[in-house]
N, C-alpha and C positions, 0 to 999 in steps of 0.2 A: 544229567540232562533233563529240563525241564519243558515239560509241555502244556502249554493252557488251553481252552477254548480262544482268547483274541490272538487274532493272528499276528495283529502288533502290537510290540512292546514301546517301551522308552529308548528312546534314541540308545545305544553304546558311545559309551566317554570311547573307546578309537575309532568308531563312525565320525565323530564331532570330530576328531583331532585331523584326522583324515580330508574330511571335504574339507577344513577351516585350511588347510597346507594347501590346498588344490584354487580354494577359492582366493587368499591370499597372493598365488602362485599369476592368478589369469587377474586381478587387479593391476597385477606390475606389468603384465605383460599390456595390458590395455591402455594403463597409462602412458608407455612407453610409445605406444604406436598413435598417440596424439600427434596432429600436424605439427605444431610449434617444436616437439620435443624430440620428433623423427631430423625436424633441420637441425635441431643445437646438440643432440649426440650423436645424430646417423646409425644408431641401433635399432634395428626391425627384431621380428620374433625370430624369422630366419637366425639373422643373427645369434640369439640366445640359444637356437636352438643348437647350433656348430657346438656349445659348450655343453649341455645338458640333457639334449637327447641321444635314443640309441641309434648311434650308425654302424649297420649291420655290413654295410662295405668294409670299415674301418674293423672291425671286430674279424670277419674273415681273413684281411689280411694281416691282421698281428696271430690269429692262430695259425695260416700258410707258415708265418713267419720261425712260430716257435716249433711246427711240426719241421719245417726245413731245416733248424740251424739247432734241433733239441734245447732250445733255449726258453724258458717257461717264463723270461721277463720281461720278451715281445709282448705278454699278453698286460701286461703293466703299463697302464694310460688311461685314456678316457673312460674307455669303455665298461672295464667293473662298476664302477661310481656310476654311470648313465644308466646301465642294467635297473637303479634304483630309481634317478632321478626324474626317468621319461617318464614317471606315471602324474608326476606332478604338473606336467606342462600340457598343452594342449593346442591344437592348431587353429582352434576361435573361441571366442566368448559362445557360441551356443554349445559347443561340444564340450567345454569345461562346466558350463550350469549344468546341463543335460548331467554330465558324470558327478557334479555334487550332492544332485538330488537323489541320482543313484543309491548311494555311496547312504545318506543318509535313511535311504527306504531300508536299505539291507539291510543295517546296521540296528532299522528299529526290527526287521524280525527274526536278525540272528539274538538278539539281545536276550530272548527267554534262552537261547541252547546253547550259548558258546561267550564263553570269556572275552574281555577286551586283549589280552594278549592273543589270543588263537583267533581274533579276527584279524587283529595285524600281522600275525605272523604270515597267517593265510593269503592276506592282500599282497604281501613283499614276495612270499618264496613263488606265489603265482605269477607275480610281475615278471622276477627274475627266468626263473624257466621258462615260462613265455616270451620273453625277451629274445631266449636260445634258438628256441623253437624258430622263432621267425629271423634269426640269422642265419641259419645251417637249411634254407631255403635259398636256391640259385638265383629266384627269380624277386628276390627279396632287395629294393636298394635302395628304397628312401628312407629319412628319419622316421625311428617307430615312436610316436608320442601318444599320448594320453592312456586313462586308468583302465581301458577298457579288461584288460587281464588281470589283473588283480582285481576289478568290482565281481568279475567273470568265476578268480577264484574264490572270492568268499557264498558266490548265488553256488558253486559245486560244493563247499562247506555245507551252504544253506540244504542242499540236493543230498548230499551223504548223511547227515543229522536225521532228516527227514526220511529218508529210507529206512534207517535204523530205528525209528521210534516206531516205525510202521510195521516191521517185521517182529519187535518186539509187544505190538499188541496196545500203543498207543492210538486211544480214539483221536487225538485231535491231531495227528498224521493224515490228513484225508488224500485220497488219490490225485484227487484233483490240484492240493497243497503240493505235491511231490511235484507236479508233473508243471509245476509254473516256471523253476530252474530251466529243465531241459527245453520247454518251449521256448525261453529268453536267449536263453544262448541257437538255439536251433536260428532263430529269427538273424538272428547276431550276426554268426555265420554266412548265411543266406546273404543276409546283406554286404558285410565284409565283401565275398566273394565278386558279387553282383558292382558294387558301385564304391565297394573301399579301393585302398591302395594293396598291390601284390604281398600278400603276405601277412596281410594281418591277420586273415581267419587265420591260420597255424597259430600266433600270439594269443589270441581269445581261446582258441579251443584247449591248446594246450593250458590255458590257467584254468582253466572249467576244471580240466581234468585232475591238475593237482590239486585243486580245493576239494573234489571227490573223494580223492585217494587221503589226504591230510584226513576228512572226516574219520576214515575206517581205520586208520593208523591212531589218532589217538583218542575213540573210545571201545572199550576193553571188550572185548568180541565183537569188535564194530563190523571185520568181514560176513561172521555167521549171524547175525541182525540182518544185512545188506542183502544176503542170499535167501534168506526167509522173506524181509519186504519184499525183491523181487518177485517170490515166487507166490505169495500171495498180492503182490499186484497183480500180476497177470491173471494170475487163478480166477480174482475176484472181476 
């Protein structure tokens, strides 16, 4: 793990690969929703969304399903496949720009400390357990769409690396650098909570939190680094 004085780097080849999927993604979706092209195929986003987003009604009832009848192939349909694909879709063109610019900030400052695989791994396995997360919530019912949990888990990536370099006694860890994750997602939340749809904050939070725990999992005494930053962040 590499730490410099600039806090940002070069973009990461799966930051680019990433927003270019997203920003791609809200192209087609835009053009689609042109007057002329809404009369001559009658496909809205709504629309797209029935195929490609996650619906977390549909998800609880194939697990009802499979937990009533012990049958583990109710759970076979849309829904694994969506798990993925909601991160790519998004409910408007400013919420789509807003998450590509994201996507590409992150991307320039995980780029000194983590691989282009372990940013995408991070972006997917956050997406997907997020995705969980805000299913196995009661009060959960509309389509869950955009990146917001996966950008969420690679800023806990970005949050766990940073802890780590801190407790190990890197100058260019600064407190203030640690403490910018947890304020984004704090805000994140707050907002979700306040003026999102039911259930997203559990989706955001919970990908913050796998992107934290991935950090500590794959570098090698990343828990006892994590517990030292801790405790000489507070100390300090």
């Amino acid at each position: 793990m590499e730490l410099h004085n600039r806090v940002f780097g070069p973009v990461s080849l799966s930051a680019v690969l990433l927003a270019t999927a997203v920003g791609c993604v809200e192209v087609f979706l835009t053009l689609l929703e042109l007057p002329f092209l809404v009369q001559s195929t009658g496909i809205s986003r709504m629309d797209v969304f029935q195929t490609f987003a996650f619906d977390p009604l549909d998800f609880r009832f194939r697990l009802e399903m499979a937990s009533l009848f012990s049958d583990s192939l109710s759970l076979i349909g849309s829904s694994p496949f969506t798990l993925i694909s909601y991160v790519f879709f998004h409910a408007n063109l400013t919420s789509a720009v807003f998450s590509t610019v994201l996507i590409l900030c992150i991307g320039s400052l995980l780029s000194r400390l983590a691989g282009n695989w372990l940013c995408l791994l991070t972006f997917f396995i956050s997406a997907i357990v997020g995705g969980l997360a805000y299913s196995l919530l009661p009060s959960s019912a509309v389509f869950l769409v955009g990146s917001s949990p996966g950008i969420l888990g690679m800023f806990g990536l970005l949050a766990g690396l940073l802890l780590i370099a801190h407790g190990r006694g890197v100058a260019g860890a600064s407190p203030a650098m640690i403490a910018l994750p947890f304020l984004l997602v704090g805000l994140t939340i707050v907002s979700d909570v306040i003026f999102g749809p039911a259930g997203y904050w559990a989706a955001n939070a919970t990908g913050f939190a796998v992107g934290l725990m991935l950090a500590n999992l794959v570098v090698r005494g990343g828990l006892r680094a994590t517990r030292t930053g801790l405790s000489r962040l507070f100390r300090d």
